[in-house]
LUMVOSE-147537 format. One record per residue (C-alpha): residue number from 1; residue in three letters; x, y, z. Coordinates in steps of 0.25 Angstrom, whole numbers, plus 2048, in hexadecimal, padded with zeros to 3 digits. Example, Ala and Ser with C-alpha at 12.3 -4.5 7.8 and 13.67 -1.06 7.14 Angstrom:
BEGIN
+-----+------+-----+-----+-----+
|  nr | rest |   x |   y |   z |
+-----+------+-----+-----+-----+
|   1 |  ALA | 831 | 7EE | 81F |
|   2 |  SER | 837 | 7FC | 81D |
+-----+------+-----+-----+-----+
***
This chain:
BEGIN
+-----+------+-----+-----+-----+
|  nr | rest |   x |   y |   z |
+-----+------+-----+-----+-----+
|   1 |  UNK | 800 | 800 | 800 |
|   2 |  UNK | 80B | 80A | 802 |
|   3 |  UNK | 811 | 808 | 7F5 |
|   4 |  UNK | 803 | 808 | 7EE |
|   5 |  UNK | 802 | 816 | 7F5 |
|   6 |  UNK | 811 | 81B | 7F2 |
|   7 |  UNK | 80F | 818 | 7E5 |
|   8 |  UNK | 802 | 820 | 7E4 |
|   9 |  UNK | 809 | 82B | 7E9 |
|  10 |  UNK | 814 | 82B | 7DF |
|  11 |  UNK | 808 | 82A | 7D4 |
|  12 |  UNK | 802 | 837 | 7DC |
|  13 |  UNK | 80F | 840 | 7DA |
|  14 |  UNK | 813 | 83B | 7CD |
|  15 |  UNK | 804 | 83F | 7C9 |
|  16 |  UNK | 806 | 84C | 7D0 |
|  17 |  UNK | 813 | 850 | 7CA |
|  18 |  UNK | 80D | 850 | 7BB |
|  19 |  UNK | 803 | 858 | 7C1 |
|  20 |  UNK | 80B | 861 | 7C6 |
|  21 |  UNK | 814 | 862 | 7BA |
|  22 |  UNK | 806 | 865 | 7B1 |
|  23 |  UNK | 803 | 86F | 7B9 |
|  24 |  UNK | 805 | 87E | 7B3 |
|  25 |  UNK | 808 | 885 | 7C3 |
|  26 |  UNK | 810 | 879 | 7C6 |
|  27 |  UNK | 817 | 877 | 7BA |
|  28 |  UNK | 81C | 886 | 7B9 |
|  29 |  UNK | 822 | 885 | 7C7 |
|  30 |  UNK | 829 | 879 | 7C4 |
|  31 |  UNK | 82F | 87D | 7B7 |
|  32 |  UNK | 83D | 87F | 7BC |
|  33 |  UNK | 83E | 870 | 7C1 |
|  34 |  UNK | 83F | 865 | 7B6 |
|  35 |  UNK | 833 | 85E | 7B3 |
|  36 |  UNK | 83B | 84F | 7B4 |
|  37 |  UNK | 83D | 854 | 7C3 |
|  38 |  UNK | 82E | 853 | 7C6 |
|  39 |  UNK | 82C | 846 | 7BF |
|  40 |  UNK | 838 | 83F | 7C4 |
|  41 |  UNK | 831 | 832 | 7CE |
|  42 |  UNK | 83F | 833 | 7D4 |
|  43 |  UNK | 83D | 842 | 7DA |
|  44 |  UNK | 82F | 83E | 7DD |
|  45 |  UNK | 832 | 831 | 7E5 |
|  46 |  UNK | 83E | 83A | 7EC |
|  47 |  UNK | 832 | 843 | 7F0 |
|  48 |  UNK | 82A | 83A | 7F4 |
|  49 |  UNK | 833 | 832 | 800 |
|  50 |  UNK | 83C | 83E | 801 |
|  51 |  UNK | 83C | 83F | 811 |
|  52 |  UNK | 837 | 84A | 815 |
|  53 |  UNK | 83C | 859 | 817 |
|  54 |  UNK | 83F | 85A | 809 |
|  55 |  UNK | 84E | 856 | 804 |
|  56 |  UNK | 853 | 855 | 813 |
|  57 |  UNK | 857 | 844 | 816 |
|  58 |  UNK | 851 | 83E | 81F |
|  59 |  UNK | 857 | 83C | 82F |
|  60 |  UNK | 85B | 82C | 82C |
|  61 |  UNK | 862 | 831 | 81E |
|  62 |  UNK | 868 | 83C | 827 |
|  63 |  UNK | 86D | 831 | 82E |
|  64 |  UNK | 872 | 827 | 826 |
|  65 |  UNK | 87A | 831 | 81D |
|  66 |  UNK | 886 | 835 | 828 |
|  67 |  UNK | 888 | 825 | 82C |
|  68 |  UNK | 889 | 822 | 81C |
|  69 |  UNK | 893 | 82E | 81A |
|  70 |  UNK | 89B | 82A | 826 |
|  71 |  UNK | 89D | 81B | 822 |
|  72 |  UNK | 8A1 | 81F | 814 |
|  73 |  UNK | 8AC | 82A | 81A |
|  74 |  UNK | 8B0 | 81C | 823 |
|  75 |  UNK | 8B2 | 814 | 817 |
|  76 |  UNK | 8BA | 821 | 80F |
|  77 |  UNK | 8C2 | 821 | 81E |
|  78 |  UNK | 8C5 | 811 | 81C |
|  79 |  UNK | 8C8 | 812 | 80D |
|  80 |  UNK | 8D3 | 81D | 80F |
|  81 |  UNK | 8D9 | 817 | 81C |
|  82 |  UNK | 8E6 | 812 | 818 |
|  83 |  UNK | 8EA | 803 | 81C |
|  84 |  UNK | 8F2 | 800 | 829 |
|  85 |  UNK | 900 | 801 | 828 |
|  86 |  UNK | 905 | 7F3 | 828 |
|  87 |  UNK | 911 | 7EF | 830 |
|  88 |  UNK | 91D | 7F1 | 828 |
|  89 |  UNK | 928 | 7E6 | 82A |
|  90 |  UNK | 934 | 7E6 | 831 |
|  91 |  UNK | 941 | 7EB | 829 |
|  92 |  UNK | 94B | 7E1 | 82B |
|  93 |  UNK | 958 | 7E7 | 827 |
|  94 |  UNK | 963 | 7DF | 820 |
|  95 |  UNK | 96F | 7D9 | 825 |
|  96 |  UNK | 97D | 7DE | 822 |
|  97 |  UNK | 97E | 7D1 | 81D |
|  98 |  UNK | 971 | 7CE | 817 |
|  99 |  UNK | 975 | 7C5 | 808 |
| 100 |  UNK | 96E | 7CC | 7FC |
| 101 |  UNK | 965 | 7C6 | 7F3 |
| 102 |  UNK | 966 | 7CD | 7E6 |
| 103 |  UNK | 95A | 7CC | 7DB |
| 104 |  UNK | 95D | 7D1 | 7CD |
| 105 |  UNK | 954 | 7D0 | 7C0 |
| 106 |  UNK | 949 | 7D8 | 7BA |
| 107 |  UNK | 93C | 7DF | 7C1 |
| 108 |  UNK | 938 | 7D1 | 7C6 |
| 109 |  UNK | 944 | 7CF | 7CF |
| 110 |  UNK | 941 | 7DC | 7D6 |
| 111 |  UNK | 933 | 7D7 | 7D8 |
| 112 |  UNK | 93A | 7CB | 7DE |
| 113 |  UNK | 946 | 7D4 | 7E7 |
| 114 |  UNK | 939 | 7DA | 7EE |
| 115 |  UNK | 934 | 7CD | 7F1 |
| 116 |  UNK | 940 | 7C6 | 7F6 |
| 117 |  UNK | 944 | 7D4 | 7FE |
| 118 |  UNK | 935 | 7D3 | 804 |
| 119 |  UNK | 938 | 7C5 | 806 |
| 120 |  UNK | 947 | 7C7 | 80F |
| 121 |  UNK | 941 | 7D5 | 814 |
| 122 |  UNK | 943 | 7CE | 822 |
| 123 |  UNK | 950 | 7C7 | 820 |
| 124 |  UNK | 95C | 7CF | 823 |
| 125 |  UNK | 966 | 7C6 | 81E |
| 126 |  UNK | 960 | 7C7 | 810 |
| 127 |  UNK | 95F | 7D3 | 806 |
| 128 |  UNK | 95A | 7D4 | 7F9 |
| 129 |  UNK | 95E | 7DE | 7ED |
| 130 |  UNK | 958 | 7E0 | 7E2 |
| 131 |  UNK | 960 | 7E4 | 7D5 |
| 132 |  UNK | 955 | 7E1 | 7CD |
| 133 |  UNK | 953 | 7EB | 7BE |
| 134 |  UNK | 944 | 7E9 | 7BB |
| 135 |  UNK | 945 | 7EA | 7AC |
| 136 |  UNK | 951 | 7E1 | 7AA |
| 137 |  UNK | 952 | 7D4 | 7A5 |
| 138 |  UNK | 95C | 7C9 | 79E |
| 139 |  UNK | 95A | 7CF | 790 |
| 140 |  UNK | 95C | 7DC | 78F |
| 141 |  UNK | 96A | 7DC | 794 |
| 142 |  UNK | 96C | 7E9 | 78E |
| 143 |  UNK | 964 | 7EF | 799 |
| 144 |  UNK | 968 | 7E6 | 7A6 |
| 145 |  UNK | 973 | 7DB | 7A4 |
| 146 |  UNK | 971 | 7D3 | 7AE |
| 147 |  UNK | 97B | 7C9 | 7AD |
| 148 |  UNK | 984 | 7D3 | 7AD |
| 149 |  UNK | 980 | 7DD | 7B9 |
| 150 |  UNK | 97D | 7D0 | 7C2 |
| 151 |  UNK | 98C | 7D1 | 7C7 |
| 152 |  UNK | 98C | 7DF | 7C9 |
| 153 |  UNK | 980 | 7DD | 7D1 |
| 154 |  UNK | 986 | 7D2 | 7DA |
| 155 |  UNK | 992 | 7D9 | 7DB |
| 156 |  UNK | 98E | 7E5 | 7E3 |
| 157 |  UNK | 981 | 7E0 | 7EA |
| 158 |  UNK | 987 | 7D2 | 7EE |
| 159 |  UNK | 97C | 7C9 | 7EF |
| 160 |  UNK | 97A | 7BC | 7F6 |
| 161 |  UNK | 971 | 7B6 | 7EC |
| 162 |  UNK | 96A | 7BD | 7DE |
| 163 |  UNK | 95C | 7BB | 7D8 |
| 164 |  UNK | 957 | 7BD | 7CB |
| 165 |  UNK | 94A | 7C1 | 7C3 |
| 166 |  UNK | 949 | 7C4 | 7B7 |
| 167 |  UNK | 944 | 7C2 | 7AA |
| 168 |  UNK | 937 | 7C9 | 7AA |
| 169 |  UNK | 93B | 7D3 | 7A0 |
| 170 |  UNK | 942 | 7CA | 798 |
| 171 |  UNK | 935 | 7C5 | 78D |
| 172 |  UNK | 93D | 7CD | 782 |
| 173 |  UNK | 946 | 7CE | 777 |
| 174 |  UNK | 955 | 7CC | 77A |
| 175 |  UNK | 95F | 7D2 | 770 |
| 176 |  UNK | 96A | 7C7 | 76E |
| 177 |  UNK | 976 | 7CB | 763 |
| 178 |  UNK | 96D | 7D4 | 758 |
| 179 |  UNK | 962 | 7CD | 75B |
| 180 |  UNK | 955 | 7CF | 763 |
| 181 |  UNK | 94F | 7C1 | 768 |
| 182 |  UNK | 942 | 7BE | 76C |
| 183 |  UNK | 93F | 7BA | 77C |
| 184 |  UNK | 940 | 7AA | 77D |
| 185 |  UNK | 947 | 7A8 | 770 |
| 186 |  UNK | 953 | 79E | 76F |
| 187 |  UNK | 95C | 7A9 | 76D |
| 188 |  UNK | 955 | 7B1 | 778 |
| 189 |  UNK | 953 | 7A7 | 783 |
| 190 |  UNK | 964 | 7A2 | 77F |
| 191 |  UNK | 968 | 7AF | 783 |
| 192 |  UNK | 95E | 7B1 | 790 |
| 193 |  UNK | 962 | 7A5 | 794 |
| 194 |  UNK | 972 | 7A8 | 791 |
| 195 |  UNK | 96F | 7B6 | 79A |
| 196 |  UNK | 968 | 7B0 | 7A6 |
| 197 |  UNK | 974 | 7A6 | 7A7 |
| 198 |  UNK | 97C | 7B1 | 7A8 |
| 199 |  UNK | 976 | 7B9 | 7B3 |
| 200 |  UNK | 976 | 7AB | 7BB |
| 201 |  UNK | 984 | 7A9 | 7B9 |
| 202 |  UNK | 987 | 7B7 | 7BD |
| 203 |  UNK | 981 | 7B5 | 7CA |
| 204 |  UNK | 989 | 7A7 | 7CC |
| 205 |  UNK | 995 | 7AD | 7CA |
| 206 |  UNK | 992 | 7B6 | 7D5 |
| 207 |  UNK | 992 | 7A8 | 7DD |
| 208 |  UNK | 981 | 7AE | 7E2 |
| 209 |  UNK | 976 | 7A5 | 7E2 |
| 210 |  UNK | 96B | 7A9 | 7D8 |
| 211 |  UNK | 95E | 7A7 | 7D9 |
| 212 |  UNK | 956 | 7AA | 7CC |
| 213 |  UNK | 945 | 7AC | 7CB |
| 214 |  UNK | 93F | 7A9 | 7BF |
| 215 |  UNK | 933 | 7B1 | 7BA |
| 216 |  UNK | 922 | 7B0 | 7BD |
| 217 |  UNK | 918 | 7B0 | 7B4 |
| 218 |  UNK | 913 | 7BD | 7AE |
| 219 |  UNK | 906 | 7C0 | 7AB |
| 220 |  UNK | 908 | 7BE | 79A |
| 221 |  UNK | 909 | 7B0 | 798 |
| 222 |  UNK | 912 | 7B2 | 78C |
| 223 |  UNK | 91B | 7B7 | 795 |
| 224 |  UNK | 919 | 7AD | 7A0 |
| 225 |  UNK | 91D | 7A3 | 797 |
| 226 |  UNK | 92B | 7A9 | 792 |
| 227 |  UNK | 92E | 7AC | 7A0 |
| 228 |  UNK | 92F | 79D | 7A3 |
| 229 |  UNK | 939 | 79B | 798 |
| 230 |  UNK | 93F | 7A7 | 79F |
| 231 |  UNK | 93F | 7A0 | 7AC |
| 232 |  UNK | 947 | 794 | 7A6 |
| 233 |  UNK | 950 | 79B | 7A1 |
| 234 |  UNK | 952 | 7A2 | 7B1 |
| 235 |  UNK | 953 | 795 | 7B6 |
| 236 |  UNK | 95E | 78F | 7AD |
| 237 |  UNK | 967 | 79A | 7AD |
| 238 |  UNK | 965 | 79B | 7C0 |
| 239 |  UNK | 968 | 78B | 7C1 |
| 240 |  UNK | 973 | 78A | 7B7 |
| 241 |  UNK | 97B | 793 | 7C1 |
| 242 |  UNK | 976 | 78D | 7CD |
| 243 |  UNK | 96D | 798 | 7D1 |
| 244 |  UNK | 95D | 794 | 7D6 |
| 245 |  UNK | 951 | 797 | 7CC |
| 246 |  UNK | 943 | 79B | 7D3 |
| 247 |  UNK | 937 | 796 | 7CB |
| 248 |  UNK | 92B | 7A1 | 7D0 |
| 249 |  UNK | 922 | 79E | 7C4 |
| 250 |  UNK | 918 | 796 | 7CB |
| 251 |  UNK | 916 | 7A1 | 7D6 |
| 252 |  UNK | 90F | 7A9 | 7CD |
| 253 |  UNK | 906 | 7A1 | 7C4 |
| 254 |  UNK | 8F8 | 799 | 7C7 |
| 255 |  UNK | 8F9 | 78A | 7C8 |
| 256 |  UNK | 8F7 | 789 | 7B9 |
| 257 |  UNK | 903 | 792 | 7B6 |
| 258 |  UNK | 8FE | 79C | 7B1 |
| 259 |  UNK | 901 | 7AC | 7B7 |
| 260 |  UNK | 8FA | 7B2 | 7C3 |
| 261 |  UNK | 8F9 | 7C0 | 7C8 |
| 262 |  UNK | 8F4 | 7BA | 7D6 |
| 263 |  UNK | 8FB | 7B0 | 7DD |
| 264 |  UNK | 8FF | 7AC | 7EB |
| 265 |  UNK | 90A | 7B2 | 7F1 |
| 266 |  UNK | 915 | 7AD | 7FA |
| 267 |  UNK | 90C | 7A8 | 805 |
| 268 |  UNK | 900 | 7A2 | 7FB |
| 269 |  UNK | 8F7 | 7AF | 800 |
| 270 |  UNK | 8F1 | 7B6 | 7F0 |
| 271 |  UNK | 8F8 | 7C2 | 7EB |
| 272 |  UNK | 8FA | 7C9 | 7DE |
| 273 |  UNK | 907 | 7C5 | 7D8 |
| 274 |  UNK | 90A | 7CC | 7CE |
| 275 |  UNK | 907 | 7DC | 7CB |
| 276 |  UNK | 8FC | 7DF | 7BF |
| 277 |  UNK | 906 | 7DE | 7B2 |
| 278 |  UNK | 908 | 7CF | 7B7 |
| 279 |  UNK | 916 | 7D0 | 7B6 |
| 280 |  UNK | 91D | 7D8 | 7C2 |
| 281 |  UNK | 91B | 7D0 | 7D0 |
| 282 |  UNK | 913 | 7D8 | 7DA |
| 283 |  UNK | 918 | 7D6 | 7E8 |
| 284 |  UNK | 912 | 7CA | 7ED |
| 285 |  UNK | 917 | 7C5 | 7E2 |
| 286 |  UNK | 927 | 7CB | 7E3 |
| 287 |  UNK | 926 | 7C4 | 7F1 |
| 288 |  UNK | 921 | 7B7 | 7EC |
| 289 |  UNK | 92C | 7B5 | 7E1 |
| 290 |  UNK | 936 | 7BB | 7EC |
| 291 |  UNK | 930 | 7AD | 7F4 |
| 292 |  UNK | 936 | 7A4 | 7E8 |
| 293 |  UNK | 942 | 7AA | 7E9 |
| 294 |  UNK | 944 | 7AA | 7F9 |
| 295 |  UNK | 947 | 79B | 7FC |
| 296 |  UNK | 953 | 797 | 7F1 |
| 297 |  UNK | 958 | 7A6 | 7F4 |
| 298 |  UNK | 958 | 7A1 | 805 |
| 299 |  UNK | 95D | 794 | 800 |
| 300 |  UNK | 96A | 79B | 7F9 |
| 301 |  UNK | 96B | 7A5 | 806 |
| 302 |  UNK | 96A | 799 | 80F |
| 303 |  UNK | 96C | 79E | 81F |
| 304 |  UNK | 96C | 7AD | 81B |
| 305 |  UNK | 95B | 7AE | 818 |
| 306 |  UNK | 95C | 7AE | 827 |
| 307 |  UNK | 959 | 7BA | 82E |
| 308 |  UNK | 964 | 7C1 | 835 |
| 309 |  UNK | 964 | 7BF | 845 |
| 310 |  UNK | 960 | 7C9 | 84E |
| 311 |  UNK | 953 | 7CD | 849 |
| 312 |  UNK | 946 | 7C9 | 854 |
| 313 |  UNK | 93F | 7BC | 84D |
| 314 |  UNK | 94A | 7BB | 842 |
| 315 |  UNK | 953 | 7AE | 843 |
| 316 |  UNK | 963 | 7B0 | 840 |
| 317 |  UNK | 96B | 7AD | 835 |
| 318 |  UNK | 96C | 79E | 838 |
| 319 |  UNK | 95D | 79A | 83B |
| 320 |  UNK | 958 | 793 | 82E |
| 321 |  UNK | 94E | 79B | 82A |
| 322 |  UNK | 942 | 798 | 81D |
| 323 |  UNK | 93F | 7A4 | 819 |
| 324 |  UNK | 93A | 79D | 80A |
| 325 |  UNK | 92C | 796 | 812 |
| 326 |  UNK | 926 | 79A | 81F |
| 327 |  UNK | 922 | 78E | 823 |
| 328 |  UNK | 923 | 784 | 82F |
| 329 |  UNK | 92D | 77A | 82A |
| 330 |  UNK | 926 | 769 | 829 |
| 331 |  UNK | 928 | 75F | 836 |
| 332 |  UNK | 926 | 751 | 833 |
| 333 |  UNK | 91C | 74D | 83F |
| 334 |  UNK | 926 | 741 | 843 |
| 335 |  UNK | 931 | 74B | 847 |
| 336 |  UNK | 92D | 759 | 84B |
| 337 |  UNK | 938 | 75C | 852 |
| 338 |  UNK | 940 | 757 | 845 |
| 339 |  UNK | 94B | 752 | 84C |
| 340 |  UNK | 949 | 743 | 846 |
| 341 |  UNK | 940 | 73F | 851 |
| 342 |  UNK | 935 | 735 | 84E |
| 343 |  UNK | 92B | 739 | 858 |
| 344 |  UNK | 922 | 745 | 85A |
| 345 |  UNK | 922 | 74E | 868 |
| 346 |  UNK | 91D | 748 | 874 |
| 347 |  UNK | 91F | 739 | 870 |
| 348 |  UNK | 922 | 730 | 87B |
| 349 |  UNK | 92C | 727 | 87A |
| 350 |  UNK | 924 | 71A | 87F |
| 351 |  UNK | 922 | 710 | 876 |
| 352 |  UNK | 914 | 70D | 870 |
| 353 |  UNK | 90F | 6FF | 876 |
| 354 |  UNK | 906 | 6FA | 86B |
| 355 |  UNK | 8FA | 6F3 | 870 |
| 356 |  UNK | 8EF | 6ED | 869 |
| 357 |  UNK | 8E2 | 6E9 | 86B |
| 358 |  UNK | 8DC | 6DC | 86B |
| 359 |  UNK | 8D3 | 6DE | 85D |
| 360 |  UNK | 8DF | 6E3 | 858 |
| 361 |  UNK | 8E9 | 6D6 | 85F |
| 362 |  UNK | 8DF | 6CD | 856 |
| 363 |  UNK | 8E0 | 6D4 | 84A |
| 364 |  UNK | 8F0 | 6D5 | 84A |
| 365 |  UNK | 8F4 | 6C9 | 851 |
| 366 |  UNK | 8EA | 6C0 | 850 |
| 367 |  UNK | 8E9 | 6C1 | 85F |
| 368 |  UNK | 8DA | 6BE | 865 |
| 369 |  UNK | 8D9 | 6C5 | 872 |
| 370 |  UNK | 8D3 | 6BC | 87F |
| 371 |  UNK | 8C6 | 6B8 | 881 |
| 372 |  UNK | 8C0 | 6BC | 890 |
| 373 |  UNK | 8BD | 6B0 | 896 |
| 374 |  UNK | 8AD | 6AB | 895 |
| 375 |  UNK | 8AC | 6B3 | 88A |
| 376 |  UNK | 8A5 | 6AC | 87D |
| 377 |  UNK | 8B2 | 6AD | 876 |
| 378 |  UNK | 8BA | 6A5 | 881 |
| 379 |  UNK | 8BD | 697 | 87D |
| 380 |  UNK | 8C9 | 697 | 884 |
| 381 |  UNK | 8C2 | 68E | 88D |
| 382 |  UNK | 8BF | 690 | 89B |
| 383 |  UNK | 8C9 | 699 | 8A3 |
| 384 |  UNK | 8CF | 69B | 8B1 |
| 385 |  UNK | 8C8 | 6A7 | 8B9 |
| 386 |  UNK | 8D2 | 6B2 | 8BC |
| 387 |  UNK | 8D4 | 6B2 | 8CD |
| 388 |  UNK | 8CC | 6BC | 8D3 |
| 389 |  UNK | 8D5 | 6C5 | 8DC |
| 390 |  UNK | 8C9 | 6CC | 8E4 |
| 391 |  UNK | 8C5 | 6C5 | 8F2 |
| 392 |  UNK | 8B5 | 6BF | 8F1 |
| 393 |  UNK | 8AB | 6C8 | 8F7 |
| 394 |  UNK | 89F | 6C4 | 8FF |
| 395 |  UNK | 893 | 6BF | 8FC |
| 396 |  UNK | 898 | 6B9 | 8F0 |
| 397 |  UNK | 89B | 6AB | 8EA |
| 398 |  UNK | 8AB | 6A7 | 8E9 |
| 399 |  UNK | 8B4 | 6A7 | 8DD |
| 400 |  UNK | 8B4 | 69A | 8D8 |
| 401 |  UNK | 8BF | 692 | 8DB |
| 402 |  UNK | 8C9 | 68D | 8CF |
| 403 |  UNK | 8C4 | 683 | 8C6 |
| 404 |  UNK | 8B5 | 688 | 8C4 |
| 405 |  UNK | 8AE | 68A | 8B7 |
| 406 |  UNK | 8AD | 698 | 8BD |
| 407 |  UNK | 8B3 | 6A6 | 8B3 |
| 408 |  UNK | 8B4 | 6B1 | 8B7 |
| 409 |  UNK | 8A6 | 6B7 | 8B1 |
| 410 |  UNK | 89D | 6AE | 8B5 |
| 411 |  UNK | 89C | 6A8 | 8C4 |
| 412 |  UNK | 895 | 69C | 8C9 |
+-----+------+-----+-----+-----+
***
């Protein structure tokens, strides 16, 4: 019924307002408003449930409007707050003594320098250089001969170990005599093969270890596949001279080979990997290739990846310390003490005395245990009742004597 009679009313006023415009008096006064104005259901429905007191809102909406205004300013507040300043690491300085890791190469090895000087940052008997040229290679020797500026390098920062990255640049044309040979050609990959093997020796005759990374995948898959030829080549020219080849390749693809910009990182948690051209590592990534490298380049340290002593929680130079994997080292449960003992704590030295049952006497040895005597299965014939020790009472018939037919369950 009320919207039968709010729907009559609208009927009313819109049956008014053409009256009104039809009217000559009325029609004159209203001639400087626009006749759409008067006709417009929406100004005549805002007229209708307009509160009242004109254009004034009501108390409630009065009301509303400060608490509205006053969560929007919070949520501006909270968007502009800056985050909490996180704890910034303690700075371990280095040792007088500290052995230097030097890592050469193109703009990949200096990814992989910030990585591994993350991953020593708390180590003071272990510092890393970087001497890194982001646009070199192996073919342009013009620009960076790196077989040749490798000893110049050695001599005056005298490293303990090097490591190498490079290649990434490398995908194109090599000027060999007069001639300009494609990437991966036969006489292209003779002579990359031949400069690679130089820069190792170079480094071996420095009498240094060398430790040499090969490339991840890209995100062209053209290029992906000439940097596996690339990497063989790496690896060829590092174990002829003796020196270590780390493989990170799978590190950065999905477990059908194929390249990822989203990976785990280090500690399996999901991180981006690389940065958006699908080449360049982004730091999650720098410090997971920095992870392939730690545990041969700890191995060619040996004792010195330990810690300096003297720094609170630290273990001294002696301690064996395994920095590769943080993890709580296997016991086999028959020595925990892994001392070659051959039982576990709290075992008593008393021989076990093995006893068995009589089902289980039968079964193994053939054994039937006694019958009680009277029972149904008794045909041992008729036997001796055992001596009764306890005097006779009163009131009740004695023992029978020796030789009776008497047993010891039923009495006569």
């Amino acid at each position: 019924m009320k919207q039968a009679g709010i729907a009559a009313l609208i009927l009313v006023l819109f049956a008014g307002g053409f009256a009104i415009v039809s009217w000559p008096s009325v029609a004159q006064e209203q001639s400087e408003r626009p006749r759409r104005a008067l006709l417009d259901p929406r100004r005549v429905l805002d007229l209708l449930f307009r509160p009242s007191g004109g254009d004034e809102e009501s108390p409630a909406m009065k009301k509303k409007r400060p608490v509205k205004a006053k969560a929007a300013k919070q949520r501006s507040k909270a968007r502009k707050s800056p985050a909490p300043d996180q704890p910034e690491p303690q700075v371990v300085v280095k040792l007088d003594t500290a052995r230097t890791v030097m890592v050469v190469g193109d703009f990949m090895a200096d990814g992989l320098a910030q990585g591994l000087d993350s991953a020593y940052a708390q180590n003071p008997g272990i510092k890393i250089i970087d001497r890194s040229d982001g646009s070199s290679g192996m073919v342009r020797s013009d620009f960076h001969d790196w077989p040749a500026d490798i000893k110049t390098l050695i001599e005056a920062e005298k490293p303990a170990a090097v490591v190498i990255m490079i290649g990434a640049n490398d995908r194109q044309q090599m000027k060999i005599g007069d001639t300009k040979e494609p990437p991966l050609s036969d006489a292209w990959t003779k002579e990359y093969q031949a400069r690679t093997d130089a820069l190792a020796a170079a480094i071996k005759q420095s009498n240094l270890p060398l430790i040499w990374v090969g490339l991840p995948a890209v995100k062209s898959t053209k290029v992906s596949s000439d940097l596996i030829a690339f990497n063989d080549i790496y690896r060829k020219s590092a174990e002829s001279t003796g020196g270590s080849f780390v493989d990170i390749w799978d590190g950065f693809v999905d477990e059908n080979g194929a390249f990822v910009m989203n990976g785990p990182d280090m500690n399996g948690q999901p991180v981006r990997l690389r940065s958006s051209d699908g080449q360049t590592l982004s730091t999650p990534g720098k410090r997971k290739v920095a992870f392939y490298v730690e545990k041969p380049l700890n191995k060619l340290l040996g004792g010195e990846t330990a810690p300096a002593p003297g720094l609170p929680g630290i273990a001294g130079p002696t301690a064996p310390v395994n920095i590769y994997v943080d993890r709580t080292d296997p016991m086999a449960i028959n020595d925990p003490e892994l001392d070659g003992g051959q039982q576990l704590l709290g075992l008593k030295s008393t021989p076990k005395v093995e006893t068995r049952t009589a089902g289980e006497r039968l079964a193994v040895e053939g054994i039937a245990p006694a019958s009680s005597p009277g029972r149904a299965d008794d045909f041992g014939g008729r036997r001796e009742p055992a001596a009764l020790t306890a005097a006779p009472v009163a009131d009740q018939p004695p023992v029978a004597a020796e030789g009776t037919d008497t047993t010891t369950a039923i009495r006569r």
